[in-house]
C-alpha positions in Angstrom: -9.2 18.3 -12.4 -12.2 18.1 -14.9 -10.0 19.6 -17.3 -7.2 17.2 -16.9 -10.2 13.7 -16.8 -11.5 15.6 -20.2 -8.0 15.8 -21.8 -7.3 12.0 -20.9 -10.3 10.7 -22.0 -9.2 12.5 -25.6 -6.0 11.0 -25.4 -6.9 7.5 -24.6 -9.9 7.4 -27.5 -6.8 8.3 -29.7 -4.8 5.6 -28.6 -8.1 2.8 -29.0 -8.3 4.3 -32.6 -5.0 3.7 -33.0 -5.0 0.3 -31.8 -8.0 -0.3 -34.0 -10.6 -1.2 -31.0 -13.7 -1.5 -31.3 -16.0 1.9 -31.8 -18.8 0.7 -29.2 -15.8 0.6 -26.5 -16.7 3.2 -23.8 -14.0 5.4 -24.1 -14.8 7.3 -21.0 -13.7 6.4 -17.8 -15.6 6.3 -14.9 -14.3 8.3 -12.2 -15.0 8.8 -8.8 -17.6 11.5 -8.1 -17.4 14.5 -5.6 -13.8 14.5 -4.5 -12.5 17.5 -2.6 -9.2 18.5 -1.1 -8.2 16.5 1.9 -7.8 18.8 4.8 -5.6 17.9 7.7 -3.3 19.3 10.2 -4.4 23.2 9.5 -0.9 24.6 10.3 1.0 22.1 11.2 3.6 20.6 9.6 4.6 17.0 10.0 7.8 15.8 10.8 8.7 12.9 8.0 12.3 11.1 7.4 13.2 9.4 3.9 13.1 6.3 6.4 9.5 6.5 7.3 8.9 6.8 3.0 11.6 3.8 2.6 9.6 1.5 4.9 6.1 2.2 3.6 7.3 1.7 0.2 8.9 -2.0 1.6 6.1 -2.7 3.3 3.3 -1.7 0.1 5.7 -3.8 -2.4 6.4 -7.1 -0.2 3.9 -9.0 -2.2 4.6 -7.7 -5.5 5.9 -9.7 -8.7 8.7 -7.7 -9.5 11.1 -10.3 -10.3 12.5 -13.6 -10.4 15.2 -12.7 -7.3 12.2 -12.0 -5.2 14.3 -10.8 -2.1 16.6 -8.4 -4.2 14.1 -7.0 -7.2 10.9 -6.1 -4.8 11.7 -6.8 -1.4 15.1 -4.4 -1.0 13.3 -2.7 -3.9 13.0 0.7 -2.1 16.8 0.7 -1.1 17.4 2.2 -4.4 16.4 5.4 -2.7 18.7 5.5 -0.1 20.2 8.5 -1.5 17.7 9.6 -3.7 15.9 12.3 -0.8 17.3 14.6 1.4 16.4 17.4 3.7 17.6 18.6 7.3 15.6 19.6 10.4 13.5 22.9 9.9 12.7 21.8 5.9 11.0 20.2 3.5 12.0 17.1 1.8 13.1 17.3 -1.7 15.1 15.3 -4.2 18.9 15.2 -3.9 21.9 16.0 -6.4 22.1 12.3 -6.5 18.0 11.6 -7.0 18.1 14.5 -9.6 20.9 12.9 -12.4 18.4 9.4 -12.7 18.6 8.7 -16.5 15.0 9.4 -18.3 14.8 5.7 -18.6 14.8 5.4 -14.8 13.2 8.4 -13.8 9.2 6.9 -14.5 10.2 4.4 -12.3 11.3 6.5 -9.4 8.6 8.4 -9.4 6.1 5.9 -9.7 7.5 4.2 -6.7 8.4 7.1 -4.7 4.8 8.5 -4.9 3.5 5.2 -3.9 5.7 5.7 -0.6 4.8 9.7 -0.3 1.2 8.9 -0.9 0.8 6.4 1.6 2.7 7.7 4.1 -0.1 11.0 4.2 -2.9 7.9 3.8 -1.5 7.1 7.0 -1.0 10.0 9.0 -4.9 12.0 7.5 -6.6 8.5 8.3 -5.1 7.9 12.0 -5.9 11.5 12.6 -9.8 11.1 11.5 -9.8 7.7 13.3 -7.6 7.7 16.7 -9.3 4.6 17.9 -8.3 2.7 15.1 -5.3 0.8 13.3 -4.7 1.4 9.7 -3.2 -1.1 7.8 -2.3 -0.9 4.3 -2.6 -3.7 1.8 -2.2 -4.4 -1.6 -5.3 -3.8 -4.2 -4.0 -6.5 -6.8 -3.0 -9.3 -4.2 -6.5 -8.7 -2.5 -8.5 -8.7 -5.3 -7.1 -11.5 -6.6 -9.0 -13.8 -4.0 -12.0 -13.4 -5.2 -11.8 -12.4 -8.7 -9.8 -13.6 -12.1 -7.1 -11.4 -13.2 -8.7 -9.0 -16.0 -8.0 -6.3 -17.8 -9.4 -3.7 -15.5 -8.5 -0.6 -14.0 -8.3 -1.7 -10.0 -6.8 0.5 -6.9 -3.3 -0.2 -5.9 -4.1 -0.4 -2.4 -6.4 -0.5 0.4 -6.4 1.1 3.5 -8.3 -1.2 6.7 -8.9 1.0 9.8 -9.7 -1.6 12.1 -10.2 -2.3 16.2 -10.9 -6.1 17.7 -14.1 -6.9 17.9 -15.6 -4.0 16.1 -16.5 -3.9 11.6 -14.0 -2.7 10.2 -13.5 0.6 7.3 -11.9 -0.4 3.9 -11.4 2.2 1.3 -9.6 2.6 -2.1 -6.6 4.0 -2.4 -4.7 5.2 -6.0 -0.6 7.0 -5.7 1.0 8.2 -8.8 3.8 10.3 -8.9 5.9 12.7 -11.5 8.5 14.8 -12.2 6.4 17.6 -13.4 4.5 20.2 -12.7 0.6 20.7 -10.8 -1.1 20.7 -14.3 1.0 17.2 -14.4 -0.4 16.2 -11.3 -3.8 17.1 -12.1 -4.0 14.2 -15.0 -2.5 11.7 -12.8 -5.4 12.4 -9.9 -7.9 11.6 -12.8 -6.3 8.8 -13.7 -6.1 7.7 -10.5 -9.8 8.4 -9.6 -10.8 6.2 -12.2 -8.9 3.2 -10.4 -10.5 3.7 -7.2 -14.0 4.0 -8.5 -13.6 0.2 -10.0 -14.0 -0.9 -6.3 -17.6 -0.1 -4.3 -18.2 -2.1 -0.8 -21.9 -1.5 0.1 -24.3 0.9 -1.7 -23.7 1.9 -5.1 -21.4 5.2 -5.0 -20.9 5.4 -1.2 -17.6 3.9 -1.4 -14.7 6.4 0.7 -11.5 7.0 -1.1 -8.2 8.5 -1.4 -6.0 9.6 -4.0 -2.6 10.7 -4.1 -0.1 12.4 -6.5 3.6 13.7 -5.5 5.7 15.9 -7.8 9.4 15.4 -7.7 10.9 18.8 -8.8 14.3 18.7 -9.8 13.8 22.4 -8.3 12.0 22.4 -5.2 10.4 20.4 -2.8 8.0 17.6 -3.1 4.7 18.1 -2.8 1.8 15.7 -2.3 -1.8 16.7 -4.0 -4.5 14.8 -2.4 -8.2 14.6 -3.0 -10.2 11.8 -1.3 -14.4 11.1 -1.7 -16.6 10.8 1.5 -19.4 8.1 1.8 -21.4 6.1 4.4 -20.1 2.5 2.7 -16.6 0.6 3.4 -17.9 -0.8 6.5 -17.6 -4.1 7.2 -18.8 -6.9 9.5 -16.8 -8.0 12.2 -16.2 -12.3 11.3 -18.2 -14.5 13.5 -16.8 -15.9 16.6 -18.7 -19.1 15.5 -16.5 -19.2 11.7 -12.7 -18.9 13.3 -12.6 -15.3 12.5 -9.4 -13.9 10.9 -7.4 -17.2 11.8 -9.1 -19.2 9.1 -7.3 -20.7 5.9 -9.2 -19.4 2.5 -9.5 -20.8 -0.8 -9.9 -18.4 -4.0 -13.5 -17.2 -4.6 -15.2 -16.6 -8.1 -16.9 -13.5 -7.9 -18.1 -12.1 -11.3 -16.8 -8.3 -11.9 -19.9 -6.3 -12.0 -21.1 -3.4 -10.0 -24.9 -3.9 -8.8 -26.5 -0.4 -9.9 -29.5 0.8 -8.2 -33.1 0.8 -10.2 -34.1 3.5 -11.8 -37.5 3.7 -11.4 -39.1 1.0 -13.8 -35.9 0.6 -15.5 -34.6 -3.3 -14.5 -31.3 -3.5 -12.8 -28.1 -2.8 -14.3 -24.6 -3.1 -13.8 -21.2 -2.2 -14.9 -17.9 -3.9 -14.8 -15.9 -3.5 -11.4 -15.5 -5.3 -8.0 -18.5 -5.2 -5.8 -18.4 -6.2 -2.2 -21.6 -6.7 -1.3 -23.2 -7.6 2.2 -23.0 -11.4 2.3 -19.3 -11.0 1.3 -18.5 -8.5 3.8 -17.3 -11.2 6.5 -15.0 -12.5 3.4 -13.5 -9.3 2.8 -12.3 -8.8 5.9 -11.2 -11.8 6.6 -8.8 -11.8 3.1 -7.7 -8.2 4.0 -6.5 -9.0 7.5 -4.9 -11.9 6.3 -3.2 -10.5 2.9 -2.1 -7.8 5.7 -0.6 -10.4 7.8 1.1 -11.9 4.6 3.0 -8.6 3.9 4.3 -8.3 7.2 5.6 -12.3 7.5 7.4 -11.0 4.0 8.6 -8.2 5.2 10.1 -10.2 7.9 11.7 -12.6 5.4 9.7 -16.0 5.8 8.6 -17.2 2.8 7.2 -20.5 4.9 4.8 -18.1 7.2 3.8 -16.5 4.5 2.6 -19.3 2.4 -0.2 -19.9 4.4 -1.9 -16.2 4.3 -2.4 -16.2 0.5 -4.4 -18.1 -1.9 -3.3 -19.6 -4.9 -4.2 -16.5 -7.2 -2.8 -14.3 -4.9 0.9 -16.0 -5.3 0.8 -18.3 -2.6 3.7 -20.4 -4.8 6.3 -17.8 -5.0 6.7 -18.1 -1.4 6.9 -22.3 -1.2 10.2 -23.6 -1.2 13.7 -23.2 -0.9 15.7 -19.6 -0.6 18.9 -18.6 -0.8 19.6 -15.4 0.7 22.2 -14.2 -2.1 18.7 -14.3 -4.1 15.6 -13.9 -1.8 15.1 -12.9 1.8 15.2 -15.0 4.3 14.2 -14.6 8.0 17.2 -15.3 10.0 18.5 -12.4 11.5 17.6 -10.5 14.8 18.4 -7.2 16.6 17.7 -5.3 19.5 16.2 -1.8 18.7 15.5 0.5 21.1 15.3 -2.3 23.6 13.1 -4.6 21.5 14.1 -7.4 19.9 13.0 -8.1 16.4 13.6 -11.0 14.0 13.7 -10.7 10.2 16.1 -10.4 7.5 19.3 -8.1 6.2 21.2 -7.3 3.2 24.8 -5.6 2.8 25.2 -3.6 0.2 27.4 -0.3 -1.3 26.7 3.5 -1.7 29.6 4.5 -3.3 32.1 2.2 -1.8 30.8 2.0 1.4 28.9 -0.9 2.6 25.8 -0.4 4.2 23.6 -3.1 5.6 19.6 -2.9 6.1 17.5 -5.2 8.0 13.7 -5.3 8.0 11.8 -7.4 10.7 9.1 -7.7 13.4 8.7 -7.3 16.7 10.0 -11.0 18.1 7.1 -11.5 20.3 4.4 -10.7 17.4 6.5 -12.4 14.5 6.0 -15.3 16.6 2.2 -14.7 17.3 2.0 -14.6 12.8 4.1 -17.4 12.1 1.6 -19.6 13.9 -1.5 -18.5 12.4 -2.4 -16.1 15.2 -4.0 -13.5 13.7 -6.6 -12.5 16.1 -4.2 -12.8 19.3 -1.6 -10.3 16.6 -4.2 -7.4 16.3 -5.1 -7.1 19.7 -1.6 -7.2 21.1 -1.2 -4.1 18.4 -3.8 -2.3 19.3 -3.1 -2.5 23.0 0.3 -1.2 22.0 -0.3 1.1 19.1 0.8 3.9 21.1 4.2 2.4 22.9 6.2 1.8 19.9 9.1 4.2 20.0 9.2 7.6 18.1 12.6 7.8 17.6 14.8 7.8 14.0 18.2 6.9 15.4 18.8 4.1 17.8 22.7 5.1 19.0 23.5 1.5 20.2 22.5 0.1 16.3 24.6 3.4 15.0 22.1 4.2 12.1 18.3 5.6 10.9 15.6 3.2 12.6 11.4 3.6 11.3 9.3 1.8 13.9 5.9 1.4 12.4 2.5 0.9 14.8 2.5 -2.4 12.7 5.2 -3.7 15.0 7.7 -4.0 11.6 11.1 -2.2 11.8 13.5 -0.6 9.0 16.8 0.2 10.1 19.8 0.5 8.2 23.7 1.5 9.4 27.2 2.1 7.5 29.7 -1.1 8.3 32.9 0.0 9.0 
């Protein structure tokens, strides 16, 4: 990968030149340091449907500004590859004759949002395997960040992964997913890129931040394959809130952190830092407290209701795009429920065609839990999960709802069915 970080740093001190910056602009990037191969499963392989990628990719992008028809442009976004992936029992996934003929202008955006769902999906599995007694949730870098800093013109991770258990500090890291049609020496460029995102964010000591990066080639020949690296470290811990402050169930307000990265001393050398977010021990309770709750956000959106939502996010974080009236021809809206695999959930659907036939998809929460998040209930939320992280069926086809079904340990649900 040095080879690939070298050859982008040429590239983008080109593109400066050409856009006349400034020649004391640091045109090297600062990546993260020491990552190596992430090794899980020996083996093993591990058994995957285009679901389970289809309702990671809903669940990352449910807080994303992706267009003014927020219900259609980002939160049935990933429906758009319905077709896209294929594969049968005994083989790898790979893209399909109708994934393969997306025009060039398209084809950036597939597989920048297919990699964000392939690279998330291992995030997952490598992280529950290294941490059995905890939850991971994934939440969105921008959205979080946004709480405590001003938007700025700096690289930041897309996500963050929080491996978390009640009443114990919980483990954030970084995590960067890019994705191409290419080749490996392709891929190679895109983890450099992407380490450079990651290492914008440090929580604790200087450098000790954990992180993971993640790049998936599409072939049109052959299967996909996912290259990840991630960076170990004793930081990313975080204190668990105070009984005493209301703990995850608390309303915030944006913060106005300044974007610099404390560096260490250097022996009589005065501190220095560079720009970046830094979450630093007296924000540690913060931090937590705005990823459990940006968390929270995602699934109430997920589920539909803009009004639950509302009152997980801060203003800078897009609190106003969920206030108000919605009309389900143009944004979701929580008003449907099902019974799935004997549980009932509550969310919202959409009907729509694949070559003539309609299909509809609904996307919800478990009924009981939905319930617990519309009312603020954080807290009382994560320790129902966690008692029940290992219930939740395993199943991809529910034969009373005819069709595909993802159960995620999240208690969300992505099922979709041909109407006949």
């Amino acid at each position: 990968m040095t080879d690939a970080a070298a050859k982008y740093d040429e590239n983008r001190a080109k593109e400066q030149a050409d856009k006349k910056k400034s020649k004391d602009e640091d045109n090297v990037l600062r990546r993260k340091p020491e990552l190596r191969p992430v090794s899980a499963w020996g083996e093993r392989s591990v058994q995957l449907t285009p679901w389970d990628v289809l309702h990671v990719l809903g669940r990352a992008t449910a807080l994303s500004s992706r267009g003014a028809a927020r219900g259609l442009a980002e939160h049935w976004g990933a429906l758009k590859y319905s077709q896209a992936l294929t594969g049968d029992t005994g083989s790898f996934m790979k893209l399909s004759a109708e994934g393969k003929v997306t025009a060039d202008h398209y084809k950036a955006l597939q597989s920048s949002e297919l990699g964000i769902g392939f690279g998330l999906v291992a995030a997952q599995r490598v992280l529950a395997q290294r941490y059995p007694d905890r939850v991971v949730s994934i939440v969105p870098g921008d959205t979080t960040l946004r709480a405590g800093w001003s938007p700025r013109g700096i690289y930041r991770p897309q996500f963050f992964a929080e491996l978390w258990k009640p009443g114990e500090p919980s483990l954030a890291l970084p995590i960067a997913c890019k994705g191409n049609h290419s080749n490996a020496t392709h891929s190679y460029g895109q983890l450099a890129s992407a380490s450079a995102h990651v290492e914008t964010v440090h929580i604790g000591p200087w450098n000790e931040t954990p992180a993971l990066i993640f790049s998936t080639e599409l072939p049109p020949d052959g299967h996909v394959i996912v290259y990840a690296l991630c960076a170990e470290g004793r930081g990313g811990w975080l204190s668990k809130p105070h009984a005493g402050g209301g703990g995850l169930d608390v309303r915030l307000s944006d913060a106005n952190h300044f974007p610099e990265i404390r560096l260490p001393a250097e022996g009589d050398k005065p501190p220095s830092s560079v720009t970046g977010y830094h979450v630093t021990p007296e924000r540690y309770e913060w931090f937590g407290q705005v990823l459990a709750r940006t968390a929270a956000a995602g699934l109430t959106a997920f589920a539909g209701d803009g009004e639950a939502t509302t009152q997980y996010l801060t203003e800078r974080q897009g609190k106003k795009r969920f206030t108000g009236f919605a009309h389900a021809a143009a944004g979701s809206v929580q008003d449907a429920d099902h019974l799935l695999f004997g549980i009932r959930f509550v969310g919202t659907d959409h009907v729509f065609r694949l070559n003539r036939t309609r299909v509809e998809a609904f996307s919800g929460v478990a009924k009981d839990l939905f319930d617990l998040l519309a009312a603020g209930q954080v807290e009382q939320y994560r320790r129902e999960i966690y008692e029940r992280r290992s219930a939740w069926p395993s199943n991809s086809w529910d034969g009373r709802w005819d069709g595909p079904v993802s159960v995620h340990q999240d208690g969300t649900v992505l099922a979709m069915r041909l109407l006949r």
